[in-house]
C-alpha positions in Angstrom: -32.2 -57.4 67.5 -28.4 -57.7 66.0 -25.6 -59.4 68.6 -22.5 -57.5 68.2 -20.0 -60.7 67.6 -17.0 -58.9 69.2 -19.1 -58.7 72.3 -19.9 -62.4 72.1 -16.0 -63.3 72.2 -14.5 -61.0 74.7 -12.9 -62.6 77.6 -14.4 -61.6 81.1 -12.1 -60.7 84.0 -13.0 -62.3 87.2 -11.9 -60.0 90.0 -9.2 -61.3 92.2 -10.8 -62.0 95.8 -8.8 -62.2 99.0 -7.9 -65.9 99.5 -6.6 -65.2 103.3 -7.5 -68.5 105.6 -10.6 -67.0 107.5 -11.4 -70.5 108.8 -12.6 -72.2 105.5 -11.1 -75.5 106.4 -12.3 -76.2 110.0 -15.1 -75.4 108.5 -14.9 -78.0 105.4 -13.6 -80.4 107.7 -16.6 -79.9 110.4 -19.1 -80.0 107.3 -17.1 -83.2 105.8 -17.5 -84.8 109.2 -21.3 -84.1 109.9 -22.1 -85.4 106.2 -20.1 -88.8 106.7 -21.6 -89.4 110.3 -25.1 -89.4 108.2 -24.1 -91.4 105.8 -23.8 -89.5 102.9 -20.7 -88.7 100.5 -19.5 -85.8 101.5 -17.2 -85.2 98.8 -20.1 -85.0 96.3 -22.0 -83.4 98.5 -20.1 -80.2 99.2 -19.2 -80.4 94.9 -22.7 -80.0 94.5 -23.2 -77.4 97.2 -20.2 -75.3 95.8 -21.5 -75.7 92.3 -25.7 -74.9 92.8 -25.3 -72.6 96.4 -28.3 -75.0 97.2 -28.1 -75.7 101.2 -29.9 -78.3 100.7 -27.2 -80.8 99.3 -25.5 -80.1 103.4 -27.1 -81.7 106.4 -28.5 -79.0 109.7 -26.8 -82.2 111.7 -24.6 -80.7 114.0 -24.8 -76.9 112.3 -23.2 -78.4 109.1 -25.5 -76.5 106.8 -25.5 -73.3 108.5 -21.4 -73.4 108.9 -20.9 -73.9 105.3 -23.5 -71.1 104.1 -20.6 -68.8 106.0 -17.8 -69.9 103.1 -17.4 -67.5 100.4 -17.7 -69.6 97.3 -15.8 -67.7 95.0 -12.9 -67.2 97.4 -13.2 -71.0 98.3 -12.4 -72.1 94.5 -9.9 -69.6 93.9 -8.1 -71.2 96.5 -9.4 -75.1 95.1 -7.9 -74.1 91.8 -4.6 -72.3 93.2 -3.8 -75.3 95.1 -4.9 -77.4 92.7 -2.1 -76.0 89.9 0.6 -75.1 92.9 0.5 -71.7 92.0 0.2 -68.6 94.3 
């Protein structure tokens, strides 16, 4: 089986998602919160929940885990990266 090359190099569009404020940061904060009061980083923490979609990396203390499965990911770094660069 042959791999066309201009396949290989075309740039895929990401379609634009609505980055409205649905509650994303109470939510982050409430998470943020939960993860500290256990002790853990919660910086890294939510990184490596954004990045895997593993649960697992969140705590169930205080609803943490189950508040932050309710966070679009992809909206949530659209709006990470916008802020990021300043750019609407």
């Amino acid at each position: 089986m042959m791999l066309d090359k201009n396949k290989k190099q075309q740039t895929q569009v990401f379609q634009r998602v609505d980055t409205t404020d649905d509650g994303t940061q109470a939510i982050l904060l409430e998470v943020y919160k939960a993860l500290s009061e256990k002790g853990y980083d919660p910086i890294n923490q939510i990184v490596g929940y954004i990045l895997s979609e593993d649960p697992t990396y969140i705590t169930n203390y205080n609803g943490a885990r189950s508040l932050i499965r309710k966070i679009d990911r992809d909206e949530l770094l659209n709006t990470l990266v916008k802020k990021y660069l300043g750019v609407e």
